[in-house]
C-alpha positions in Angstrom: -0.9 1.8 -5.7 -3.2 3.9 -7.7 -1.7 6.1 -10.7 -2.9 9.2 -7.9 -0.2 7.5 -5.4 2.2 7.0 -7.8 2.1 10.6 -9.1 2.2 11.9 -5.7 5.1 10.0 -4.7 6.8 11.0 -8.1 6.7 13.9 -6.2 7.8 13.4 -2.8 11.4 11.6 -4.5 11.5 14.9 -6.5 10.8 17.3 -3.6 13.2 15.6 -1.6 16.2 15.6 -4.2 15.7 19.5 -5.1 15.9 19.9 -1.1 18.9 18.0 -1.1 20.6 19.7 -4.1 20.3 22.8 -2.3 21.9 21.8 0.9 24.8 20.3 -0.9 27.5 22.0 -0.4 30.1 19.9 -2.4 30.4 18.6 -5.4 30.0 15.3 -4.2 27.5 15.3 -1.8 25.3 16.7 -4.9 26.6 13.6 -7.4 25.1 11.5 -3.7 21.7 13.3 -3.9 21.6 12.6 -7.2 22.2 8.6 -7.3 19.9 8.4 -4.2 17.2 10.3 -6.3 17.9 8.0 -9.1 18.1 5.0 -6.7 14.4 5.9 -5.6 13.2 6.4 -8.7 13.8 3.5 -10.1 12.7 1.3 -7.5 9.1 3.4 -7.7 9.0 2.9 -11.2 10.0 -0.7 -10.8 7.0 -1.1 -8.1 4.6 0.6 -10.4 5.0 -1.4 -13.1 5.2 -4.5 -11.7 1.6 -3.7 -10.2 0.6 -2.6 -14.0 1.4 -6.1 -15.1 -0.8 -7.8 -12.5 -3.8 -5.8 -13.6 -3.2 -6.5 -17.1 -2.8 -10.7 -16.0 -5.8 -10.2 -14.0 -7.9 -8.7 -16.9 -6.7 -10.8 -19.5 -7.2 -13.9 -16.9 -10.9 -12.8 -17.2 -11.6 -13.2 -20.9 -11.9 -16.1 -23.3 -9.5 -17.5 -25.7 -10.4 -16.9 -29.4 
């Protein structure tokens, strides 16, 4: 996933939650929209990063020790 992907699905998960924040009609199917955003989110960001650290391994891999 390129930092384009990741940025545009960023914004799907936040498109999504502001569509269900204004369908809620309770106060707790809004704290639900929220922990499902959140839940999302975080698995993204866990995704992302973990893809970040295999580009840095593979780059690093590349050069010599000094």
């Amino acid at each position: 996933m390129g930092s384009g992907s990741y940025a545009r699905a960023i914004g799907g998960i936040h498109r999504s939650y502001a569509t269900a924040l204004k369908r809620a009609k309770s106060r707790q199917s809004v704290l639900n929209a929220y922990w499902k955003h959140k839940r999302d989110h975080e698995r993204l960001l866990r995704q992302h990063l973990r893809e970040e650290m295999n580009d840095v391994k593979r780059i690093k891999g590349r050069m010599k020790y000094r």
